[in-house]
N, C-alpha and C positions, 0 to 999 in steps of 0.2 A: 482837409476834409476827407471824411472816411467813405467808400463806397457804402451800401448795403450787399450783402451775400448775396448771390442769387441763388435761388431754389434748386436742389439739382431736378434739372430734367427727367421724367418716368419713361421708360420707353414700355409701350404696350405690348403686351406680350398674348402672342395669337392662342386664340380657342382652340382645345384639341379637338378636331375631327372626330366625330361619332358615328360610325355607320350602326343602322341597326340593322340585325341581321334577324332578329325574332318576327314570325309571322305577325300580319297585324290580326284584330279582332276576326274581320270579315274573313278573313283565310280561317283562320281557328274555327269559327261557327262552321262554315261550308266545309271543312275536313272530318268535325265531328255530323254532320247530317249524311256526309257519307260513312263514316262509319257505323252509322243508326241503321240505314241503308241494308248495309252489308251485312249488318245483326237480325235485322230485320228477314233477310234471304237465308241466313243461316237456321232460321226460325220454325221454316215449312215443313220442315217433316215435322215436327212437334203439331204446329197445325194442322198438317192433315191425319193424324194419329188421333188426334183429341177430336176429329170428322168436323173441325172450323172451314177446313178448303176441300174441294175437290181436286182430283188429280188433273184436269184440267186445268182446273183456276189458279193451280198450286203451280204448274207448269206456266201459262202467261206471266202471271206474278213473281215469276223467279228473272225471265227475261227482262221485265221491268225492272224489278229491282236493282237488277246488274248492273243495267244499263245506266239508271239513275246513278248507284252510287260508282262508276268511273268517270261518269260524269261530271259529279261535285268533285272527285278526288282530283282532277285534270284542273276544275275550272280555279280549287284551292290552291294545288300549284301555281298555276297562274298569275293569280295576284299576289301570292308571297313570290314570286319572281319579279312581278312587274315594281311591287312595294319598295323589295332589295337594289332592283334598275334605276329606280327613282331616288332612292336615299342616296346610293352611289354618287351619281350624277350628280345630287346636292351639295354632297363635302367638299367636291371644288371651289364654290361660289361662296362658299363659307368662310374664306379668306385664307385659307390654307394655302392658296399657289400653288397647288400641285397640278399638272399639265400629264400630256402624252408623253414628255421628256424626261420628266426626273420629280422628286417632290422639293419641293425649297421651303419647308416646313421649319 
């Protein structure tokens, strides 16, 4: 009596790890509203030329502005840091192996 052949064995072959490093959406929007921001403050002497602001008003409105857009610029940062922290963190549990010590990739 003859055997049957057995099937050779497939050995699964691991996922490449993908970190993403590009900003996500909500970074993208909040960096572009600071840069609206910032266009926006660059604006004011055109505004108070064409008599739209007073030198006063032109003056508040220049501190706000500022302050607005390094505030989005900072909070943009932010999330495309935390996004990067987070995806990091993720490609280990992705079956990759790789530890503190070495990768076994």
């Amino acid at each position: 009596m003859s055997r049957p052949a057995t099937p050779p064995t497939r050995i699964a072959e691991a996922t490449p790890v993908r970190i993403v490093n590009a900003p996500p959406r909500r970074s993208k929007i909040t960096g572009g509203l600071a840069a609206l921001a910032c266009a926006a403050c660059c604006a004011l002497p055109i505004l108070i030329t064409a008599g739209v602001l007073t030198g006063a008003g032109a003056a508040i409105l220049e501190k706000t502005l500022l302050t607005v857009a390094a505030g989005l610029a900072v909070l943009a940062l932010g999330m495309w840091w935390l996004h990067r922290r987070r995806s990091a963190r993720r490609a280990p549990a992705m079956g990759c192996g790789c530890d503190g010590t070495g990768c076994g990739c």
